[in-house]
N, CA, C and O of each residue as an XYZ file, in Angstrom:
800
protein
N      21.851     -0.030    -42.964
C      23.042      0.805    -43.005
C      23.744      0.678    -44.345
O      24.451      1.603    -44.743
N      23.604     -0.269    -44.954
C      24.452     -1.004    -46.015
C      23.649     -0.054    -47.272
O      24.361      0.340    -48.196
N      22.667      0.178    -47.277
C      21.557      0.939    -47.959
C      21.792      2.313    -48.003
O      21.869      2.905    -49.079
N      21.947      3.029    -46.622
C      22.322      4.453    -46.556
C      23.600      4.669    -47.393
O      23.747      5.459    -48.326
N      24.827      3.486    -46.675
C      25.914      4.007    -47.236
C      26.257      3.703    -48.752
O      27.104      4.270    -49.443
N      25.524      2.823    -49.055
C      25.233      2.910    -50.678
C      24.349      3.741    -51.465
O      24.176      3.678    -52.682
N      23.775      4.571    -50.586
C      23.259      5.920    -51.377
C      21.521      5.200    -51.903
O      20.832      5.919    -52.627
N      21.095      4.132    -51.575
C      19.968      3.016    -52.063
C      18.987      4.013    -51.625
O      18.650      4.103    -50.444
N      18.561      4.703    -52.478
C      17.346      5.446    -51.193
C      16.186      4.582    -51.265
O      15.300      4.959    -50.498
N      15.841      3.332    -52.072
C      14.226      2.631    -51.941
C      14.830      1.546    -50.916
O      13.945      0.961    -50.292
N      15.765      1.265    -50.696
C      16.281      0.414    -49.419
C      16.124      1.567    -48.201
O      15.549      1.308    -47.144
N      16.605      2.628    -48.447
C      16.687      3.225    -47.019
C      15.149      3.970    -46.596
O      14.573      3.995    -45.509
N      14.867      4.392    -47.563
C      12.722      4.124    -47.792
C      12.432      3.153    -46.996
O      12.108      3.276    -45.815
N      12.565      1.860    -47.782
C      12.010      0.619    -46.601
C      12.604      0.278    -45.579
O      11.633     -0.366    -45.180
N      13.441      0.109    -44.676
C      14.007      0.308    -43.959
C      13.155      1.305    -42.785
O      12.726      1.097    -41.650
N      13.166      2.458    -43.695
C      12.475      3.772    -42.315
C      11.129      3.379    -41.886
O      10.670      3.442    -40.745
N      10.366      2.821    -43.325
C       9.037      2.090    -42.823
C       8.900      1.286    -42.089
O       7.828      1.378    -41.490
N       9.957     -0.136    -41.607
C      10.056     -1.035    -41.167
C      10.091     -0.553    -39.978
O       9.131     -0.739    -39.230
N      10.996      0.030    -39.641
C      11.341      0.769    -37.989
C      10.408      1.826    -37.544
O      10.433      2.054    -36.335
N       9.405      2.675    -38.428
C       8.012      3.224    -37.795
C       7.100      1.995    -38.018
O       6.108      2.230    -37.329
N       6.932      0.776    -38.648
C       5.459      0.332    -38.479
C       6.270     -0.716    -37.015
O       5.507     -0.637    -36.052
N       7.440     -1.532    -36.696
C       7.629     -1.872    -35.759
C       7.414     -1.230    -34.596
O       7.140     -1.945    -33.632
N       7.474      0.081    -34.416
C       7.518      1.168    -33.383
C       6.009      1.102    -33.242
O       5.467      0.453    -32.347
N       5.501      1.641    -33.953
C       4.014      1.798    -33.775
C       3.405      0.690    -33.248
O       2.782      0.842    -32.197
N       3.471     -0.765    -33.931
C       3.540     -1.889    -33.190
C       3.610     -1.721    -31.837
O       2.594     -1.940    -31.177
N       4.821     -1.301    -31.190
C       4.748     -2.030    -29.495
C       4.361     -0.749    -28.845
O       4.130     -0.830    -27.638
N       4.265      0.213    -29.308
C       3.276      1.799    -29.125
C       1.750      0.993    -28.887
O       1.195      0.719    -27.823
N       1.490      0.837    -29.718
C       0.261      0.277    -29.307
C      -0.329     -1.365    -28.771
O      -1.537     -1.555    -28.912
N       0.347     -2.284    -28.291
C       0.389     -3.397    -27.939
C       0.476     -2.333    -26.013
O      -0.435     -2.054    -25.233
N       1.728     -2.100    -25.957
C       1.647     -1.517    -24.433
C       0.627     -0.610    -24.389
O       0.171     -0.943    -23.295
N      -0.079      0.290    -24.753
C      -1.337      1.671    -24.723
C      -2.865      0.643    -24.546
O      -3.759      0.904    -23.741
N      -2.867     -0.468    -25.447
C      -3.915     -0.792    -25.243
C      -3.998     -2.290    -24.245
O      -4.990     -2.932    -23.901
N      -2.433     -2.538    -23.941
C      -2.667     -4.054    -22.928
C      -2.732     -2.752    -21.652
O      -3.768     -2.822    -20.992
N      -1.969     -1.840    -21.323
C      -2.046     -0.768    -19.782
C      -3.311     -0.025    -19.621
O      -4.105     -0.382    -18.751
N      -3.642      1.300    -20.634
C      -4.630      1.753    -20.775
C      -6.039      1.063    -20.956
O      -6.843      1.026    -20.024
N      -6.246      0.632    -21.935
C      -7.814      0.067    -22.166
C      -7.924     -0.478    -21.222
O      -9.150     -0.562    -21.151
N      -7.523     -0.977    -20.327
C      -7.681     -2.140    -19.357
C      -7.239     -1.766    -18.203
O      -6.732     -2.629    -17.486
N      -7.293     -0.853    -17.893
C      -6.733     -0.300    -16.632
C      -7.244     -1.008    -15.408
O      -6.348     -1.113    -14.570
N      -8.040     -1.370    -15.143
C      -8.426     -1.695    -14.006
C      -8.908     -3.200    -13.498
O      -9.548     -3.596    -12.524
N      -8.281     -3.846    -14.645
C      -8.466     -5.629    -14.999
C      -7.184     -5.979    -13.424
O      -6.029     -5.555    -13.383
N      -7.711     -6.634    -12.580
C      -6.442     -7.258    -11.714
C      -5.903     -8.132    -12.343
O      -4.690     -8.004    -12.183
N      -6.198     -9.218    -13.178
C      -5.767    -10.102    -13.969
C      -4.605     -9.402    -15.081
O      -3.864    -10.151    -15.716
N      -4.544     -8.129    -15.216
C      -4.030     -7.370    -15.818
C      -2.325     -7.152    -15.403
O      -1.963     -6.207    -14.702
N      -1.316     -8.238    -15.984
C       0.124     -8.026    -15.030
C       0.944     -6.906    -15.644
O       2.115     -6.735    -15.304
N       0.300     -6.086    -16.610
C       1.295     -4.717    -16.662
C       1.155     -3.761    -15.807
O       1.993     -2.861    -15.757
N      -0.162     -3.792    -14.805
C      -0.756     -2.793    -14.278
C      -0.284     -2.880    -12.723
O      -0.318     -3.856    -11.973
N       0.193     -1.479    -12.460
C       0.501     -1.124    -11.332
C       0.223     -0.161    -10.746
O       0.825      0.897    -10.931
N      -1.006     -0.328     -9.680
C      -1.444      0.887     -9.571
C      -0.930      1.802     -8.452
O      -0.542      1.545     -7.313
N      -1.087      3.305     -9.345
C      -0.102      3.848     -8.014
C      -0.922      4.490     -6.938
O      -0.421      5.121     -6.007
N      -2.337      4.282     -7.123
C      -2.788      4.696     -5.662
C      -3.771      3.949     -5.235
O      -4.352      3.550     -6.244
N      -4.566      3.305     -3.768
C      -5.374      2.228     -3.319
C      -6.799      2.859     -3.772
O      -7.177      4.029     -3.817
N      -7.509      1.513     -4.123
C      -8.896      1.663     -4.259
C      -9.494      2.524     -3.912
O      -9.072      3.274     -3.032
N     -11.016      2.731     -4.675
C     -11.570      3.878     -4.105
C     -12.250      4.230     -3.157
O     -12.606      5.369     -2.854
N     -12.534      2.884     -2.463
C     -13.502      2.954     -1.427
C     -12.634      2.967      0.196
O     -13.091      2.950      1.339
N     -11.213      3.006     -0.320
C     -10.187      3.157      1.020
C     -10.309      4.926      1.160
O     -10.141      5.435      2.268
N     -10.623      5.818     -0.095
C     -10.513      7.102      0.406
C     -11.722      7.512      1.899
O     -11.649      8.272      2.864
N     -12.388      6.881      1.567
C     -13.790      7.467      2.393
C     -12.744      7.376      4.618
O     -12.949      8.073      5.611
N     -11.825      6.261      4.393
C     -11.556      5.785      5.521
C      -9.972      6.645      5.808
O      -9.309      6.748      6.840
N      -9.761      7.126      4.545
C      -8.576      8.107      4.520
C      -8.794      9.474      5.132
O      -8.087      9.980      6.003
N      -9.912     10.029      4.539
C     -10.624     10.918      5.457
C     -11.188     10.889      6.611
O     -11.213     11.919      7.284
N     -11.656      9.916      6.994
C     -11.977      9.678      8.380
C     -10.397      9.665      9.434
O     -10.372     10.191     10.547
N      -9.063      8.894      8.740
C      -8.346      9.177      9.653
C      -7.530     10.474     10.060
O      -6.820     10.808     11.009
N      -8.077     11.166      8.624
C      -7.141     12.476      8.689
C      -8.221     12.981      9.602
O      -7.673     13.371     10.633
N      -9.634     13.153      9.669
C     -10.214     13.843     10.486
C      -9.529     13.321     12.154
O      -8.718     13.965     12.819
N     -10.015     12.281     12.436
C      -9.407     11.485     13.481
C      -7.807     12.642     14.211
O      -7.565     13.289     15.230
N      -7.228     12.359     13.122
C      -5.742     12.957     13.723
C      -5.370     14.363     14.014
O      -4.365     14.815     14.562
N      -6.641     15.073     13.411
C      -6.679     16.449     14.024
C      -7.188     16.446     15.162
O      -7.186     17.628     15.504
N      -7.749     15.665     16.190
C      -8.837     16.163     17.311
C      -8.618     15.224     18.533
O      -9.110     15.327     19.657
N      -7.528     14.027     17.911
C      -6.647     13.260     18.839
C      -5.549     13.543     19.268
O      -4.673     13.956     18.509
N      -5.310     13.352     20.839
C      -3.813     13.427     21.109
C      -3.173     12.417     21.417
O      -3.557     11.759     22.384
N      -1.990     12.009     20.656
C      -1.483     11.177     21.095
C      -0.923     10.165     19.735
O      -0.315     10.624     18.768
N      -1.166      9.186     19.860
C      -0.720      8.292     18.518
C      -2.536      7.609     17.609
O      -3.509      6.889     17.834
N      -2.058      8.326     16.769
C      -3.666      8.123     15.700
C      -3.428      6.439     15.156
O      -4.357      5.636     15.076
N      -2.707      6.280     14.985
C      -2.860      4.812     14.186
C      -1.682      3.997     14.416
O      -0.563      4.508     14.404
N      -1.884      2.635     14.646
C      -0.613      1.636     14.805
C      -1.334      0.703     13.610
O      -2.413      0.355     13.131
N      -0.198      0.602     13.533
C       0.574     -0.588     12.129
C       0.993     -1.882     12.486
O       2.167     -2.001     12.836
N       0.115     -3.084     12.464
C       0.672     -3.971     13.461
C       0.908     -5.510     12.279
O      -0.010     -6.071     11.681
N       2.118     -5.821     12.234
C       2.605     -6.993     11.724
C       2.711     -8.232     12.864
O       3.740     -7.913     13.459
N       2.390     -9.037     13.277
C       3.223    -10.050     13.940
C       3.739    -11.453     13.783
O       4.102    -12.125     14.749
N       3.757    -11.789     12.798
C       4.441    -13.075     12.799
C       5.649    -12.674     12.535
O       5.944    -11.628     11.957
N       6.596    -13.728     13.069
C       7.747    -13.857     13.054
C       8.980    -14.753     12.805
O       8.639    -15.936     12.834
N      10.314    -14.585     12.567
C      10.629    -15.807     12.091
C      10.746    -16.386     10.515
O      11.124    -15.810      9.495
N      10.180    -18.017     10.770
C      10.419    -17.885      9.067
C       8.964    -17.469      8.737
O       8.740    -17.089      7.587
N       7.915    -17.508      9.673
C       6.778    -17.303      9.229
C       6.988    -15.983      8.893
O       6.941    -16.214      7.685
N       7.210    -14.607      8.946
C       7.887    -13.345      8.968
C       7.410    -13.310      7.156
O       8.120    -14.061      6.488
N       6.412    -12.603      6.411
C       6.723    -12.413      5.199
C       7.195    -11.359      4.601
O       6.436    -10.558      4.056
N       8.410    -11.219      4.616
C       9.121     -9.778      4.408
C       8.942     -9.412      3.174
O       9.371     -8.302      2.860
N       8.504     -9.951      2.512
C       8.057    -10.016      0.535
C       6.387     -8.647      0.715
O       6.116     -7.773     -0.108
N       5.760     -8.891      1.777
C       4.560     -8.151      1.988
C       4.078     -7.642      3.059
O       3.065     -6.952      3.172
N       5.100     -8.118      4.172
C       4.429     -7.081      5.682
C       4.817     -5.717      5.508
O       5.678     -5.185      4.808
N       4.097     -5.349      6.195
C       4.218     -3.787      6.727
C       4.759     -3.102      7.568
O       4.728     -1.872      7.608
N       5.477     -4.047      8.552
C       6.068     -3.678      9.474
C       7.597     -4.546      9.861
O       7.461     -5.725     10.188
N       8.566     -4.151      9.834
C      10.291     -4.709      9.604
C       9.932     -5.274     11.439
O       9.475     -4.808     12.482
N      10.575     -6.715     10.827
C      10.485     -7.741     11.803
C      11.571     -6.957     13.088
O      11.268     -6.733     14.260
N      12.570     -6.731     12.552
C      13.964     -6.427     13.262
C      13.643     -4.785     14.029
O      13.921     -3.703     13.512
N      12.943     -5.021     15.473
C      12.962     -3.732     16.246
C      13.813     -2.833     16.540
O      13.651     -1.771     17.141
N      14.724     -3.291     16.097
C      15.976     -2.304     16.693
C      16.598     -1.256     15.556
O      17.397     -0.324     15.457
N      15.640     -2.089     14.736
C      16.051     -1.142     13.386
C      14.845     -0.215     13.025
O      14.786      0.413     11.968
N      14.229     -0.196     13.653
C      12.719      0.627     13.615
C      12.663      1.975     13.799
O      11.644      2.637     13.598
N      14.077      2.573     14.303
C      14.656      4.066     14.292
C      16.031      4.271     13.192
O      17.058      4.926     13.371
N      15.717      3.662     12.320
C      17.070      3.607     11.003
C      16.266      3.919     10.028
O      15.142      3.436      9.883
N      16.930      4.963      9.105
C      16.139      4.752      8.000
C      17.392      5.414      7.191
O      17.824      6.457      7.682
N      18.034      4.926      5.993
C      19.052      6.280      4.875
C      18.920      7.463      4.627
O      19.707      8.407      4.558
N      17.177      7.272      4.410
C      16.202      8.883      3.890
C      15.719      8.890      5.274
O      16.033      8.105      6.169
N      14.997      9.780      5.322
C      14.131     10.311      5.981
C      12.757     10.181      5.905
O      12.015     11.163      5.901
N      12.277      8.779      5.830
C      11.194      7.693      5.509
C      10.602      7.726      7.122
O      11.267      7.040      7.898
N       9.559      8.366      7.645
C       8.510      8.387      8.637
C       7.209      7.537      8.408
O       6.507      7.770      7.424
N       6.898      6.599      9.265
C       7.935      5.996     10.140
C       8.888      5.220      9.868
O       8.976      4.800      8.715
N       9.794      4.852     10.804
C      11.118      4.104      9.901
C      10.979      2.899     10.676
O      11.939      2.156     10.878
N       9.870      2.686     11.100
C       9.113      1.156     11.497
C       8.570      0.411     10.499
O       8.521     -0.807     10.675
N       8.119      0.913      9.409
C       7.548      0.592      8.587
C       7.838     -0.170      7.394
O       7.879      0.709      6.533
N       8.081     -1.358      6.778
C       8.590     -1.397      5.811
C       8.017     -0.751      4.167
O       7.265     -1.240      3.324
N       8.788      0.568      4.227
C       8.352      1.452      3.744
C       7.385      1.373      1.901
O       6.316      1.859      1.531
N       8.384      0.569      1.221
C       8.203      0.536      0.053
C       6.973     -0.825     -0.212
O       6.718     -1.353     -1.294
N       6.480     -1.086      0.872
C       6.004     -2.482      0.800
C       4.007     -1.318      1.165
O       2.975     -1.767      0.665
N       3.987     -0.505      1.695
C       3.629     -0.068      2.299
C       2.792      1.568      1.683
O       1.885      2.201      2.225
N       3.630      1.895      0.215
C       2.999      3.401     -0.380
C       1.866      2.850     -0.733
O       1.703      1.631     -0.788
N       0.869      3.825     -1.039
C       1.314      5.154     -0.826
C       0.899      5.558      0.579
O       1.008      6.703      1.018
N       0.369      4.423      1.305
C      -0.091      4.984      2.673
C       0.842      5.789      3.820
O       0.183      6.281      4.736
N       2.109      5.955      3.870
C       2.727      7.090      4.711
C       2.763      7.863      4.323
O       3.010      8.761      5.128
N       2.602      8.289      2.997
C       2.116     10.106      2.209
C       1.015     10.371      2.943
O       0.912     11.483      3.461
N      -0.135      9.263      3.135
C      -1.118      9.972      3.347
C      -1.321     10.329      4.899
O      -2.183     11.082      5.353
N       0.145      9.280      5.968
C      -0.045      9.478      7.248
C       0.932     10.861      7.628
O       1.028     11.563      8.635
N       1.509     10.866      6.461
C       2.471     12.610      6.532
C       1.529     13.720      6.496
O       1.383     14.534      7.407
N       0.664     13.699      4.975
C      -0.359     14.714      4.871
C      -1.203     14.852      5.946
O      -1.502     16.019      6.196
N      -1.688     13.986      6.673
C      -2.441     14.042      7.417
C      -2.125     14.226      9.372
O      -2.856     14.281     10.361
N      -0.384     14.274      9.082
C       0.121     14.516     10.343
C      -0.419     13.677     11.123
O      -0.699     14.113     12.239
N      -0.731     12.299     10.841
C      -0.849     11.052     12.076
C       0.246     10.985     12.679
O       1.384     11.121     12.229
N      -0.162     10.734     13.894
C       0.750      9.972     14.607
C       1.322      8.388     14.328
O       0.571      7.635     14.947
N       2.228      7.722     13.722
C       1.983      6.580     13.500
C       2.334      5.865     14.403
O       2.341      6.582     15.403
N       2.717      4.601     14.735
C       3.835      3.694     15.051
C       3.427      2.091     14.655
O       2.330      1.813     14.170
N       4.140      1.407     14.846
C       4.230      0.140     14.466
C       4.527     -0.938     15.822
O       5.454     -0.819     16.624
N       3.336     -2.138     15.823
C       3.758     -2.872     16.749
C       3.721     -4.309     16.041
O       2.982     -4.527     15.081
N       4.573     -5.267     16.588
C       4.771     -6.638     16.367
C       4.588     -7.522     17.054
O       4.669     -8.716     16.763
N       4.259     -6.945     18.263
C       3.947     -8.284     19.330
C       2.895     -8.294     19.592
O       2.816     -7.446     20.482
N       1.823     -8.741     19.411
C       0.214     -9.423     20.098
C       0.169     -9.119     21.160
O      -0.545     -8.119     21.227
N       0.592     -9.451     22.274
C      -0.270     -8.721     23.503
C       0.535     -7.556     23.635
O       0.338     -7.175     24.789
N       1.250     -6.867     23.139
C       1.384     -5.469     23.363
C       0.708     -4.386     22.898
O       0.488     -3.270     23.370
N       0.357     -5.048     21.657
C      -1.102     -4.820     20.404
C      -2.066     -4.168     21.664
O      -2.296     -3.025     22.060
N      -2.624     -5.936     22.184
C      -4.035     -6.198     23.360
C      -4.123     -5.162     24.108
O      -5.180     -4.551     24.269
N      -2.448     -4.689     24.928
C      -2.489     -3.982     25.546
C      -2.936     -2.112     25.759
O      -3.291     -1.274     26.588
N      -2.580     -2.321     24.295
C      -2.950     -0.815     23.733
C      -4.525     -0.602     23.342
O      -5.185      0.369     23.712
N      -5.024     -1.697     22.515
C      -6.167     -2.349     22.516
C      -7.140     -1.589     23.869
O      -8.023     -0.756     23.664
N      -6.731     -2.101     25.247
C      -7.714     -2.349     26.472
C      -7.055     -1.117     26.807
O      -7.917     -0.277     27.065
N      -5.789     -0.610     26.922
C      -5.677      0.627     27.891
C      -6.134      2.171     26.871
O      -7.147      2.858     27.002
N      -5.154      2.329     26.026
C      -5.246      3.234     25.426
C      -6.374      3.721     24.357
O      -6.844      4.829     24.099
N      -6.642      2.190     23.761
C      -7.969      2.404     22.555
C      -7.280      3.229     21.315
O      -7.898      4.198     20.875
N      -6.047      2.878     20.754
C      -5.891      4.000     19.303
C      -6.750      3.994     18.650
O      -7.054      2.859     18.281
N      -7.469      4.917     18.216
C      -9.128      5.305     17.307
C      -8.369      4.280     15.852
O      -9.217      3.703     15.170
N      -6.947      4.087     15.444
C      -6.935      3.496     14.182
C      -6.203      2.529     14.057
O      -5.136      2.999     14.451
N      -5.945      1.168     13.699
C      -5.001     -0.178     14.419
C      -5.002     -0.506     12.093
O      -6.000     -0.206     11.438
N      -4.189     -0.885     11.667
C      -4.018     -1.560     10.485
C      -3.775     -2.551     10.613
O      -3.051     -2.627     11.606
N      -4.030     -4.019      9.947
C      -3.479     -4.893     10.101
C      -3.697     -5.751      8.554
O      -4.515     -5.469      7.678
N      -2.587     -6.978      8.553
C      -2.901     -7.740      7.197
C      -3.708     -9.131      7.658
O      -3.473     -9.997      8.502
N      -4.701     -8.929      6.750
C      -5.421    -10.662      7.070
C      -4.456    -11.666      6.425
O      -5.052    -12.635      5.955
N      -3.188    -11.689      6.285
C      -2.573    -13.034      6.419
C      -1.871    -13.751      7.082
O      -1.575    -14.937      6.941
N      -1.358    -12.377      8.473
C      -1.400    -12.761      9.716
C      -1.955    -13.245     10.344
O      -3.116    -12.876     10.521
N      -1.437    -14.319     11.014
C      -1.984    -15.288     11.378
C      -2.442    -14.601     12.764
O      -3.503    -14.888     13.318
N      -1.447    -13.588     13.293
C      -1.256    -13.194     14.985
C      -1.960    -12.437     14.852
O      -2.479    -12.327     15.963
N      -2.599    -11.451     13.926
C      -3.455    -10.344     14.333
C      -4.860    -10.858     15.341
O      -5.708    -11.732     15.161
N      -4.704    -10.165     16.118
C      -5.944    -10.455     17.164
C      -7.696     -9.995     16.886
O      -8.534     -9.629     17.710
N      -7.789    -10.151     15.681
C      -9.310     -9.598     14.889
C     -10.625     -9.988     16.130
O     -11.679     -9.365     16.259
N     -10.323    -10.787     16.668
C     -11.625    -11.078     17.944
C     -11.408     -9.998     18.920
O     -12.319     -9.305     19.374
N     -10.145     -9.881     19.228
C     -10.115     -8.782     20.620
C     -10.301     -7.246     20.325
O     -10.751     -6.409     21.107
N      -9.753     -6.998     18.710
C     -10.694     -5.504     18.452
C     -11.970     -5.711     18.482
O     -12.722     -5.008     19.157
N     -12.492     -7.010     17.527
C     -13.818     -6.871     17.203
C     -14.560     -6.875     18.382
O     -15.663     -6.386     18.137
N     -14.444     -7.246     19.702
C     -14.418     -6.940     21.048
C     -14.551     -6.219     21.775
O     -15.412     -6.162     22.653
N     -13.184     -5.091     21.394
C     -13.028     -3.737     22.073
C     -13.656     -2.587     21.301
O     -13.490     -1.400     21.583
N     -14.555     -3.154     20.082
C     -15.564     -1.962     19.682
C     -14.757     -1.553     18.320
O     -15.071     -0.379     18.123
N     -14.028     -1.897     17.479
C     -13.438     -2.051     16.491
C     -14.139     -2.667     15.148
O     -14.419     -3.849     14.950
N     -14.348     -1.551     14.279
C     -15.384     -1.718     12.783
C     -13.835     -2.273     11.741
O     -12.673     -1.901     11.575
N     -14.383     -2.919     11.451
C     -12.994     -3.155      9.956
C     -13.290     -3.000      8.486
O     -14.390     -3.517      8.288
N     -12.927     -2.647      7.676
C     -12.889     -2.368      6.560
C     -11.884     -2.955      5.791
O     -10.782     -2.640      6.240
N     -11.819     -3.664      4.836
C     -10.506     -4.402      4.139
C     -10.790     -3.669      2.659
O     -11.780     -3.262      2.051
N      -9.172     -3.749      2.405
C      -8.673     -2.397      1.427
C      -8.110     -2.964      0.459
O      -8.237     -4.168      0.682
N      -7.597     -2.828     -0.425
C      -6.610     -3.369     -1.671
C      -6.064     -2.079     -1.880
O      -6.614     -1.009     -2.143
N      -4.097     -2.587     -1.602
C      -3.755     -1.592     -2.250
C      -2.487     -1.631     -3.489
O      -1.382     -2.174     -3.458
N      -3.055     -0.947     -4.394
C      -2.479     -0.808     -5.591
C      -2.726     -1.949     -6.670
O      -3.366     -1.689     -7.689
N      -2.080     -3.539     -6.371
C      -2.585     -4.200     -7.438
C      -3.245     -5.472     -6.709
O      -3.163     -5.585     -5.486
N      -3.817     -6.300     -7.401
C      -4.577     -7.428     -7.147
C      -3.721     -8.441     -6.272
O      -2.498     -8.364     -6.153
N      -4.553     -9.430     -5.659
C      -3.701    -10.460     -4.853
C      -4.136    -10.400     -3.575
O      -4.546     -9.264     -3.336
N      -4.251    -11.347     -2.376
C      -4.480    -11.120     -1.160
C      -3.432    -10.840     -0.619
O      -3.663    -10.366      0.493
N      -2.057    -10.908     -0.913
C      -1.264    -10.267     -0.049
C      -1.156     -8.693     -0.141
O      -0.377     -8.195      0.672
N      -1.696     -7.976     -0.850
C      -2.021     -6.503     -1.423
C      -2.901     -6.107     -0.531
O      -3.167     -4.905     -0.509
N      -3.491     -6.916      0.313
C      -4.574     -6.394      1.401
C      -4.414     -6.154      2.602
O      -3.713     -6.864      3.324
N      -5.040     -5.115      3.001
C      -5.331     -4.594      4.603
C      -6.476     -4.844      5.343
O      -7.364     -5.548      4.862
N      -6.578     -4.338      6.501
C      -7.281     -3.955      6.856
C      -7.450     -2.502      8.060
O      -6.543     -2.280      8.862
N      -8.402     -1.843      8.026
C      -8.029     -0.681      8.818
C      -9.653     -1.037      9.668
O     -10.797     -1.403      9.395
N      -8.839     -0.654     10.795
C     -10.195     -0.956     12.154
C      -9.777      0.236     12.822
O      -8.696      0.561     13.312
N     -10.994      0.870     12.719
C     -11.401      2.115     13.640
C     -12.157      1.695     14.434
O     -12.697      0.590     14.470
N     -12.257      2.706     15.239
C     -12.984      2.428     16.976
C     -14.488      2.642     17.214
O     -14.531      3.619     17.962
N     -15.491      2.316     17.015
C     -16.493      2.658     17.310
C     -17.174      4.208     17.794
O     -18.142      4.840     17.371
N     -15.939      4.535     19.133
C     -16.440      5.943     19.058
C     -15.741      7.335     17.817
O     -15.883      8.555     17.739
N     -15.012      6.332     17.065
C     -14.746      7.078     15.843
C     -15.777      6.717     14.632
O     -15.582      7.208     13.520
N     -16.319      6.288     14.753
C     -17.725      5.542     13.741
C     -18.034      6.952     12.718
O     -17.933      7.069     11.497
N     -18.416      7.861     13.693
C     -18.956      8.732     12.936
C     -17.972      9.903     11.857
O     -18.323     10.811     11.104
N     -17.009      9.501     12.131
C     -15.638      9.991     11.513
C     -16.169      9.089     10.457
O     -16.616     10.001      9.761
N     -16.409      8.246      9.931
C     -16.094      7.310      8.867
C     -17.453      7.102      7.828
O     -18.402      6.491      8.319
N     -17.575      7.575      6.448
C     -18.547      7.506      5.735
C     -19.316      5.905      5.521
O     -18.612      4.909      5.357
N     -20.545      5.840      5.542
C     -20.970      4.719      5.789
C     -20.636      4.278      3.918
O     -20.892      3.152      3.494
């Protein structure tokens, strides 16, 4: 400044250089740590905004699923609770009573929503039925009576009942979504007589 207002133009010359080669600098430090490397999990600038690619094949299978079902296409099932409760990464808000609250207009409002994109875009687009359960044998129960063709769950639940789908005829598939980490993971178990809904 001291340069401009002294009229210095080889000060205010260097100066302008200083502030484009700095610029260019972190122009390209962020382009090539995000871009070139896009797909490094080890990679902590990277946030990806949509799940792996091998979750689409099972995305289509549920959208097929939810056209030709009546009733509720997929439950969302969290259950631990308490301090065990990891509200940092479940999918489903511990507190039931709040499971019909939402500010926006966030479907379902069982869901802990932001923990959870982009997968309710794709249960909107696809007009699933969703809902969300937290208790284990109410899970079982739906499990043995009803059979929902689509059940989600996180393998770091401890409560998810993975023997009693794998049981009731339930294929699983585990997903990553968006960035690296096992708490970033799912799993989606479809029903056997939905098998053929689902690309091998």
């Amino acid at each position: 400044m001291e340069a401009l207002s002294a009229d210095d133009v080889t000060g205010v010359a260097v100066s302008a250089l200083v502030l484009v080669l700095i610029t260019a600098l972190v122009g390209n430090v962020a382009a090539t740590t995000v871009y070139s490397n896009a797909h490094e999990d080890a990679n902590p600038l990277v946030q990806f905004a949509q799940p792996q690619e091998e979750l689409r094949g099972d995305l289509v299978a549920m959208d097929r699923i939810a056209r030709d079902n009546q009733g509720t296409d997929v439950v969302v099932y969290y259950g631990e609770s308490g301090d065990a409760f990891d509200e940092g990464s479940a999918y489903v808000q511990a507190d039931r009573d709040q499971w019909g609250e939402a500010f926006w207009n966030l479907r379902p409002t069982c869901l802990k929503w932001y923990n959870t994109l982009p997968l309710p875009w794709y249960f909107a687009s696809g007009e699933m039925e969703t809902v969300c359960e937290n208790d284990r044998e109410a899970l079982n129960g739906m499990i043995e009576d009803g059979q929902p063709p689509v059940v989600i769950t996180q393998p770091f639940d401890g409560t998810a009942p993975t023997e009693r789908l794998r049981a009731a005829g339930y294929e699983k598939r585990t997903h990553q979504l968006r960035t690296g980490g096992y708490k970033n993971t799912f799993v989606v178990w479809i029903h056997e007589s939905q098998a053929d809904q689902r690309p091998s």
